[in-house]
C-alpha positions in Angstrom: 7.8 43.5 0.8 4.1 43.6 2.2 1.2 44.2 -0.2 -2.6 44.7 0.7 -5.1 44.4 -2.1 -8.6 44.2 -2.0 -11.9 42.9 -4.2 -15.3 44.3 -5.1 -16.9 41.4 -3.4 -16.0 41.4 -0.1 -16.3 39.0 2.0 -14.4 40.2 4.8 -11.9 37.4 4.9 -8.1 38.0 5.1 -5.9 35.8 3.6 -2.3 36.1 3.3 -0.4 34.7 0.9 3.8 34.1 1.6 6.0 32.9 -1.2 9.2 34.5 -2.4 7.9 33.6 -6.1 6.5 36.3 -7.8 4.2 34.1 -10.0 2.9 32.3 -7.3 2.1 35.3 -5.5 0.6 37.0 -8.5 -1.7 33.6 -9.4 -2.8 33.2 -5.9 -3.6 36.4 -5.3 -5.9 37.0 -8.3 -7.6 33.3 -8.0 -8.5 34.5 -4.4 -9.5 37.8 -5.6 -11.6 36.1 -8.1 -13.3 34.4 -5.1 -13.5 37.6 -3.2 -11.3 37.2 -0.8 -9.1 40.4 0.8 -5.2 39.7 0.3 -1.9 40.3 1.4 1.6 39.0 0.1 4.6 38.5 1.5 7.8 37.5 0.1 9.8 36.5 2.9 9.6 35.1 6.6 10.1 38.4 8.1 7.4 40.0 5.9 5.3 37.3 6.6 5.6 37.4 10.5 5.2 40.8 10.1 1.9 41.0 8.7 1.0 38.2 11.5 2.3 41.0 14.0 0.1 44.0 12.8 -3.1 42.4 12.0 -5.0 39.2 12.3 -5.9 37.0 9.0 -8.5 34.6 8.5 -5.8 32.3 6.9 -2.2 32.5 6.0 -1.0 30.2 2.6 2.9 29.9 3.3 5.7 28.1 1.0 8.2 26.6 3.5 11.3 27.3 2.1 12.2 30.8 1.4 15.4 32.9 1.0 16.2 33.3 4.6 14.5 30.7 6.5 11.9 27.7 6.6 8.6 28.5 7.9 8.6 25.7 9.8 10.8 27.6 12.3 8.5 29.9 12.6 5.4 28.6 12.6 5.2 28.4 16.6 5.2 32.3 16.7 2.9 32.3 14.4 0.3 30.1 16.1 1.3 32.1 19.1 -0.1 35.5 17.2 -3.3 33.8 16.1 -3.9 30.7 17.7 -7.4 30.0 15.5 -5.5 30.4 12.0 -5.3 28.1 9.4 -1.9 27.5 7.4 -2.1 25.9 4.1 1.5 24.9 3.5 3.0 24.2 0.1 5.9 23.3 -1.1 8.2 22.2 -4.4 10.8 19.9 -2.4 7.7 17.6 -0.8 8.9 14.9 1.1 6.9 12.7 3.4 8.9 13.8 6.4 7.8 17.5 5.3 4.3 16.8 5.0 4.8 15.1 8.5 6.1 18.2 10.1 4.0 20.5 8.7 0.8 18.6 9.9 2.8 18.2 13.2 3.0 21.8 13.3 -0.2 22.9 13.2 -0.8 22.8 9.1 -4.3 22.6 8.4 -3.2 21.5 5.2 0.2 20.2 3.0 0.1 21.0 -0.9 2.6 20.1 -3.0 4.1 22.5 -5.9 2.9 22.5 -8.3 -0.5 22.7 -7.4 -3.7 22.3 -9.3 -5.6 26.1 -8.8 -8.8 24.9 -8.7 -7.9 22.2 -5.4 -6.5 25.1 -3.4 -9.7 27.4 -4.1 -11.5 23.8 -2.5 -9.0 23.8 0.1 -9.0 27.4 1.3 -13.0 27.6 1.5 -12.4 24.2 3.7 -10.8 25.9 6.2 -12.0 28.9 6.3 -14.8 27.4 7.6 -13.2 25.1 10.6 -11.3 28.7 11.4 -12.8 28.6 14.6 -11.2 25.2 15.4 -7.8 25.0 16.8 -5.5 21.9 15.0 -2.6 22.5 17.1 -4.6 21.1 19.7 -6.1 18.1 18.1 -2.4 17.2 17.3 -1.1 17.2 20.8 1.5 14.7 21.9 2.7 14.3 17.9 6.2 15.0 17.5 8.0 13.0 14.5 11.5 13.0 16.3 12.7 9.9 13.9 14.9 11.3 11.2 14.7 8.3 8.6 11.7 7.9 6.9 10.9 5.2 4.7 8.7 6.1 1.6 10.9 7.7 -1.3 9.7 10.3 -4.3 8.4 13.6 -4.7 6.1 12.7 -7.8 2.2 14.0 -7.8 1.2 10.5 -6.8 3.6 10.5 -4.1 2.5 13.7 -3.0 -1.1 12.6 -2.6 0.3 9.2 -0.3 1.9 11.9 2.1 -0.6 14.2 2.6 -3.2 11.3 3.5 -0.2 9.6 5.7 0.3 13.0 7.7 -3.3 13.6 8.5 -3.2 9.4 9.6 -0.2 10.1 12.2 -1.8 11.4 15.1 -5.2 9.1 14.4 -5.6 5.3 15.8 -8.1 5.0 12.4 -7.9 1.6 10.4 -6.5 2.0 6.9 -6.4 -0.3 4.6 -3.4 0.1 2.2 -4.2 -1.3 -1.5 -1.7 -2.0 -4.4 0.1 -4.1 -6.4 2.9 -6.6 -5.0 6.2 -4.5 -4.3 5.1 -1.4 -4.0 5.8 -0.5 -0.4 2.6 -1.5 1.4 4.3 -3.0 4.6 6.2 0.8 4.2 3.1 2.7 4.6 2.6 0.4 7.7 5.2 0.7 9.3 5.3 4.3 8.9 2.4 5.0 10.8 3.6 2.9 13.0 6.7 5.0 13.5 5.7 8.2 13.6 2.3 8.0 15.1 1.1 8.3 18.6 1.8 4.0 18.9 5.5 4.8 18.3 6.6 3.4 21.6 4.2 0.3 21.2 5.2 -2.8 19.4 5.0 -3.1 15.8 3.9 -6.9 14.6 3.3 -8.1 10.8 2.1 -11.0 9.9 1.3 -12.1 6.1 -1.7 -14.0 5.7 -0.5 -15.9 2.6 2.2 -17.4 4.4 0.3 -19.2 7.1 -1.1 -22.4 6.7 -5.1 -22.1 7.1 -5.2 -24.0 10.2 -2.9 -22.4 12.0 -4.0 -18.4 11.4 -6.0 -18.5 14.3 -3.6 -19.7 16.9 -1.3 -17.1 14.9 -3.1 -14.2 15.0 -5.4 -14.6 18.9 -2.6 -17.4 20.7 -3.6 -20.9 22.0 -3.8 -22.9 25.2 -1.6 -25.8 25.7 -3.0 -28.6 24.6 -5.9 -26.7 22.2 -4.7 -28.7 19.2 -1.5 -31.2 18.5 1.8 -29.6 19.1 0.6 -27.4 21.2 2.7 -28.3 23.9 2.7 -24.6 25.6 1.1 -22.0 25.7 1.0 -19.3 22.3 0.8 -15.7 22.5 -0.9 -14.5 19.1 0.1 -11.5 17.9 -2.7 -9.5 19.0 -1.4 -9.4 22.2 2.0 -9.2 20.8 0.5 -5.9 19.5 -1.0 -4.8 22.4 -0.8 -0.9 22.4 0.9 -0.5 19.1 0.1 -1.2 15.6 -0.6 -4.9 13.9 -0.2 -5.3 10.4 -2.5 -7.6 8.4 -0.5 -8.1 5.2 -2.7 -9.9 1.9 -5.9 -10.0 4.3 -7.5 -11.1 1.1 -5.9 -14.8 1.7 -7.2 -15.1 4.9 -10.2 -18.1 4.8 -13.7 -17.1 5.9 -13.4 -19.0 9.1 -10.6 -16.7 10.6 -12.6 -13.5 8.9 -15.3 -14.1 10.8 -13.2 -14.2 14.3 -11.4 -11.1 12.6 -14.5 -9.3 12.7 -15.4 -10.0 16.2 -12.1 -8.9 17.8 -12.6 -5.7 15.6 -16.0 -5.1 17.0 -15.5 -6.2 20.9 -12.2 -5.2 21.0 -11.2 -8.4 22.8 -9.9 -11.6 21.5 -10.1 -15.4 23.2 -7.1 -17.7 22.3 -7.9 -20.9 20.6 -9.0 -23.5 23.1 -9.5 -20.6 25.9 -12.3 -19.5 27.4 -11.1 -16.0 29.1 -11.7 -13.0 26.8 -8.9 -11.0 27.0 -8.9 -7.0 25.7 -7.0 -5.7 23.1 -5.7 -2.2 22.3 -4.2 -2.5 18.7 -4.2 -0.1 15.8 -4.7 -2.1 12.7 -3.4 -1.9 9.2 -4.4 -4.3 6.7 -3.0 -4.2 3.2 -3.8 -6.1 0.0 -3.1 -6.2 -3.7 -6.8 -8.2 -4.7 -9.9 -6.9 -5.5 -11.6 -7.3 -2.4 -15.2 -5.6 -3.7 -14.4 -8.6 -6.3 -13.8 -11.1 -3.7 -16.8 -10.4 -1.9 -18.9 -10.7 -5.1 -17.8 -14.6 -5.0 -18.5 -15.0 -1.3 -14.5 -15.2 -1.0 -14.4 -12.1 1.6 -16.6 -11.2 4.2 -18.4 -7.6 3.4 -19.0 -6.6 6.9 -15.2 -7.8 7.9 -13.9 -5.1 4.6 -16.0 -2.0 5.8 -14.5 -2.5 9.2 -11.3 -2.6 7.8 -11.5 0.0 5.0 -12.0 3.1 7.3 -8.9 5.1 5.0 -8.7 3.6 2.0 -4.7 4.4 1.0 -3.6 3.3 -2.5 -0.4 2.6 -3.8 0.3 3.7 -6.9 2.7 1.1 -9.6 6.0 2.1 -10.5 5.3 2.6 -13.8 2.9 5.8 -12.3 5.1 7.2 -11.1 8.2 6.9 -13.0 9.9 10.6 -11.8 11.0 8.9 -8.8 13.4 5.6 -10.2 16.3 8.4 -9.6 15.6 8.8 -6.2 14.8 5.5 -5.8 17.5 4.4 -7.7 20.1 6.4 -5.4 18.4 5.5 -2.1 19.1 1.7 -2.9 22.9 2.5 -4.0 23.3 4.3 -0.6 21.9 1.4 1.1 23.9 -1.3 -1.0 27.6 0.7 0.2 26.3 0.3 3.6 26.2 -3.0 3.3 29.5 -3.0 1.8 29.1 -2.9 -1.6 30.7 -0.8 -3.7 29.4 3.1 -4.6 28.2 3.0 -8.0 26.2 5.7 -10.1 23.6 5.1 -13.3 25.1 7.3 -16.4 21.8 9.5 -17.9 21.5 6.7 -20.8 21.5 4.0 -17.3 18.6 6.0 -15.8 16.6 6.5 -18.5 16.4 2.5 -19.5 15.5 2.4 -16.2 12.2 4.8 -16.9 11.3 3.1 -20.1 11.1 -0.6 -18.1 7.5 -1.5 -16.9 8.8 -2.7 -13.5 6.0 -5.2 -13.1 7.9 -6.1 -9.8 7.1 -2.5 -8.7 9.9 -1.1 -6.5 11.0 -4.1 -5.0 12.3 -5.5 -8.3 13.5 -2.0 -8.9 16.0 -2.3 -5.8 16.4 -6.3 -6.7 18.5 -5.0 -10.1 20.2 -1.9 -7.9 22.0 -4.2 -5.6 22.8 -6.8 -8.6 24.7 -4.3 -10.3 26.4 -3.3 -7.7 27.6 -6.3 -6.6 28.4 -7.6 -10.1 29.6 -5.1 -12.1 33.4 -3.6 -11.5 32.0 -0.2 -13.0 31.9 2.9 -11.0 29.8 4.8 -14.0 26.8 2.1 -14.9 25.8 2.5 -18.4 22.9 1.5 -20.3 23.7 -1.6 -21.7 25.0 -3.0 -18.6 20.9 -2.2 -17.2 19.8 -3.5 -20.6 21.3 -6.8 -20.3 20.1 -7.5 -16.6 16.2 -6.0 -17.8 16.6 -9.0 -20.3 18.1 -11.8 -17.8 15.2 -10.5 -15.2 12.6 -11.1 -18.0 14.1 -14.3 -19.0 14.7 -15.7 -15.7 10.9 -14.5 -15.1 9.7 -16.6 -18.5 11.9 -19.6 -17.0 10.1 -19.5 -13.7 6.6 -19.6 -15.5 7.5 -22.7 -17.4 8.6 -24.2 -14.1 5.9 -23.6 -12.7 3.7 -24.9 -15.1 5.7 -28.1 -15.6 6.4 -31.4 -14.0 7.1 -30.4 -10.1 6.6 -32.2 -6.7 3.5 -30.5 -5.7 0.5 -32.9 -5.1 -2.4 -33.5 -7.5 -4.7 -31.3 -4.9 -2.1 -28.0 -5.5 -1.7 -28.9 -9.0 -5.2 -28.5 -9.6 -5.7 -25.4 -7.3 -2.7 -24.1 -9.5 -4.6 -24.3 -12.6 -8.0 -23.4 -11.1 -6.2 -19.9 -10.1 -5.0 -19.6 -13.6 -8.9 -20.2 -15.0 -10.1 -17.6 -11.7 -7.5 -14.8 -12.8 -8.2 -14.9 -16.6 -12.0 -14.9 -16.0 -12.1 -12.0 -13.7 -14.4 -10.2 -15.4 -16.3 -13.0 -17.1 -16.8 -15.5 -15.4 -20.2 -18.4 -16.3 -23.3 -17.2 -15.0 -23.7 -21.1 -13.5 -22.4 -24.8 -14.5 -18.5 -24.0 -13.4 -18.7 -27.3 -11.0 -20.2 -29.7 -13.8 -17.6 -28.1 -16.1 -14.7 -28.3 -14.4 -15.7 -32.5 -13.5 -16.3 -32.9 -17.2 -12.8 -31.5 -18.0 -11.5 -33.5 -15.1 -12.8 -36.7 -16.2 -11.8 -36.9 -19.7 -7.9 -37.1 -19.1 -8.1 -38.9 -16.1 -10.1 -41.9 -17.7 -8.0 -41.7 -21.0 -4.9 -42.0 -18.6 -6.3 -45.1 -16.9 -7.1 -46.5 -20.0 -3.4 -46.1 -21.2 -2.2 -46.9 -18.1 -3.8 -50.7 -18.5 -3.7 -50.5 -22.3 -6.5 -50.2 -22.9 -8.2 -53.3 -20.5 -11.5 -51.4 -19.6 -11.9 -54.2 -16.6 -8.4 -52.9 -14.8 -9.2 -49.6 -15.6 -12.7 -49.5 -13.8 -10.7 -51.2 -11.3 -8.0 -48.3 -11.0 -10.8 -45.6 -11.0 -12.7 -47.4 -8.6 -16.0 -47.8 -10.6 -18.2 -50.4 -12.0 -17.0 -51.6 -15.9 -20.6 -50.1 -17.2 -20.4 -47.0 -15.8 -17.0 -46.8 -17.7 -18.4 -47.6 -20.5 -21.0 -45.6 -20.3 -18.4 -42.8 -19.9 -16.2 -44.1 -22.5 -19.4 -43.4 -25.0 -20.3 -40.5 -23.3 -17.1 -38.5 -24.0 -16.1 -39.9 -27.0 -13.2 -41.7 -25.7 -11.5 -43.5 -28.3 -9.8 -47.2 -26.5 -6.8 -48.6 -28.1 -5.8 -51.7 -26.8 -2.2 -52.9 -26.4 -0.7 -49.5 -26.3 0.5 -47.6 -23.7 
């Protein structure tokens, strides 16, 4: 069926609007109207390639699946008929592999169902004005041949992550990826990785909290033998490793300001020296950095360089929490029992009451503790039907065994008295985000210093102020002086 309709404002733009869904037709139809725009509807990919056939439109607005075929198939024809239109795609079963191919073949633009009106009136006026452009071309040399992709969900945030990854694929732009820990941001990496135009390069990750300070350098640009000790050979950093593919830059926000400021100079010459060289050597790499800090807040305390973040943050790309997206645990949830049998665990399934504890959890752990409990219960529960108390019980031991590492962690442990008190200066940093003293912190956090450490001496010599100046190091007035100072009470003989 092929309609024609027209509008009292004329504008003398054609657009055609294809969707076997009589609603959507009907809605789309009068919003454009509204706008006055000329349209005509198909309800099928015949209809629709006929209407390309007897007349040219100034844009075509296609679902992708209907009754008898996917638009995809066709839209090579279609771009044959009119090379210069724009295709809006939508569709209800969005996927990041369909955004993907839409945007590989020649979609100006990937919607998702359902769709907010008022975005695809924005959308349509956007591209009627680059009509004259021709996307297919800007896209050449794209083909996402892989057939695994690696994000999963189809919820509205979801959506919004795909259509921003499929207009990334054929770019070598810097994105900076943004979220909280598990959520998938060395995913999104390696995604673009995979079905971008670096495909055949190699793809290097390195994790910037993992690396001792010193060494980041050497790690990330290489070193000449014999540029510090135990470097007995030569290093190739992983810029070079990188070379004509992508390198991933994983919690930049740890990196120190010493390597930032190297950082940015690579970015900005495009070349890097190893440590202890003298040869600049070039560098193609596409770079993906991700973090789950604040890094506007880091700068604010001189703890990132500014000029070093608007390098990186080119396409800002955040990653929503699980608990945002909460539509997609059953996927999820199925993806990671698929997995789990392939590693040779047994095929399990989450009864409704199963799935919908899994909803009501917070997931503070994000996806990754989300797959974490998938695999558990597969491998330790003889069930073939998981039911809700089973994912009750291990929501409790995972929130237990989360208080018990806290605990740990804040009691006796081998760590040094210098990452004891970096421990608790994090913990003091993190609750005073937001508030933190307008000045004093270093004559505060001496004065809270001092107190226990001279009541400890004290106790430790009980109570002999002579040994305990001694053990601190300091002359027996100026512990006195302390002693008065602070209010120190000394009693002798105890211990």
């Amino acid at each position: 069926m092929v309609t024609d309709s027209g509008s009292s404002k004329n504008r003398g733009e054609t657009v055609i609007v294809a969707d076997d869904d009589a609603s959507i037709r009907t809605v789309l139809t009068r919003a454009l109207e509204g706008q006055g725009y000329k349209v005509r509807t198909a309800n099928s990919v015949a209809s629709l390639l006929a209407l390309v056939d007897i007349a040219p439109a100034d844009l075509i607005i296609t679902d992708v699946y209907m009754p008898e075929a996917s638009v995809l198939d066709v839209l090579p024809h279609i771009k044959s008929a009119q090379p210069n239109v724009p295709l809006i795609v939508m569709s209800a079963h969005s996927t990041l592999r369909m955004a993907i191919d839409a945007t590989a073949h020649g979609a100006y633009e990937y919607l998702a169902k359902p769709f907010d009106l008022d975005e695809m009136l924005a959308v349509v006026e956007r591209a009627l004005k680059i009509r004259e452009a021709k996307p297919a071309e800007a896209r050449a040399g794209f083909t996402p041949d892989a057939d695994e992709f690696p994000l999963i969900g189809r919820s509205p945030p979801m959506q919004e992550v795909y259509r921003v990854l499929a207009r990334l694929m054929p770019t070598d732009l810097t994105v900076l990826v943004s979220g909280e820990s598990g959520t998938g941001k060395e995913l999104i990496a390696r995604a673009l990785h995979q079905f971008g135009r670096r495909k055949a390069g190699h793809f290097s990750a390195v994790n910037m909290a993992a690396i001792p300070k010193d060494l980041i350098e050497a790690e990330l640009f290489g070193h000449e033998k014999g540029a510090f000790t135990g470097a007995t050979e030569r290093g190739v950093g992983r810029f070079e490793q990188a070379h004509g593919g992508t390198l991933f830059l994983d919690e930049i926000g740890d990196m120190p300001l010493e390597a930032q400021t190297r950082l940015l100079r690579v970015l900005q010459e495009g070349e890097i020296t190893r440590v202890g060289g003298r040869n600049a050597i070039k560098t193609d790499v596409r770079i993906v950095a991700a973090t789950h800090r604040d890094l506007r807040r880091l700068i604010a305390r001189g703890g990132f360089r500014e000029d070093l973040y608007y390098r990186l943050n080119v396409v800002p790309l955040q990653l929503p929490p699980l608990r945002e997206r909460r539509d997609d645990i059953p996927d999820l949830v199925q993806h990671f029992l698929v997995e789990a049998s392939k590693d040779g665990l047994a095929v399990k399934t989450f009864d409704a009451g199963a799935m919908a504890a899994l909803k009501e959890d917070e997931w503070r752990g994000n996806v990754r503790e989300l797959e974490n409990l998938v695999r558990r219960v597969a491998a330790l529960y003889s069930e073939d039907i998981i039911p809700a108390s089973v994912v009750d019980h291990e929501l409790k031991r995972s929130a237990t065994a989360g208080m018990a590492d806290t605990e740990a962690t804040a009691g006796p442990s081998q760590e040094t008295l210098s990452e004891a008190v970096e421990r608790h200066l994090k913990i003091f940093f993190d609750r005073h985000e937001d508030d933190l003293p307008a000045s004093g912190l270093y004559d505060r956090i001496l004065h809270e210093v001092e107190r226990p450490l001279i009541e400890l001496s004290l106790r430790a010599t009980h109570g002999n102020q002579i040994k305990a100046a001694d053990l601190l190091g300091i002359n027996r007035n100026t512990l006195r002086k302390k002693i008065k100072e602070l209010g120190i009470e000394v009693i002798k003989g105890t211990k």
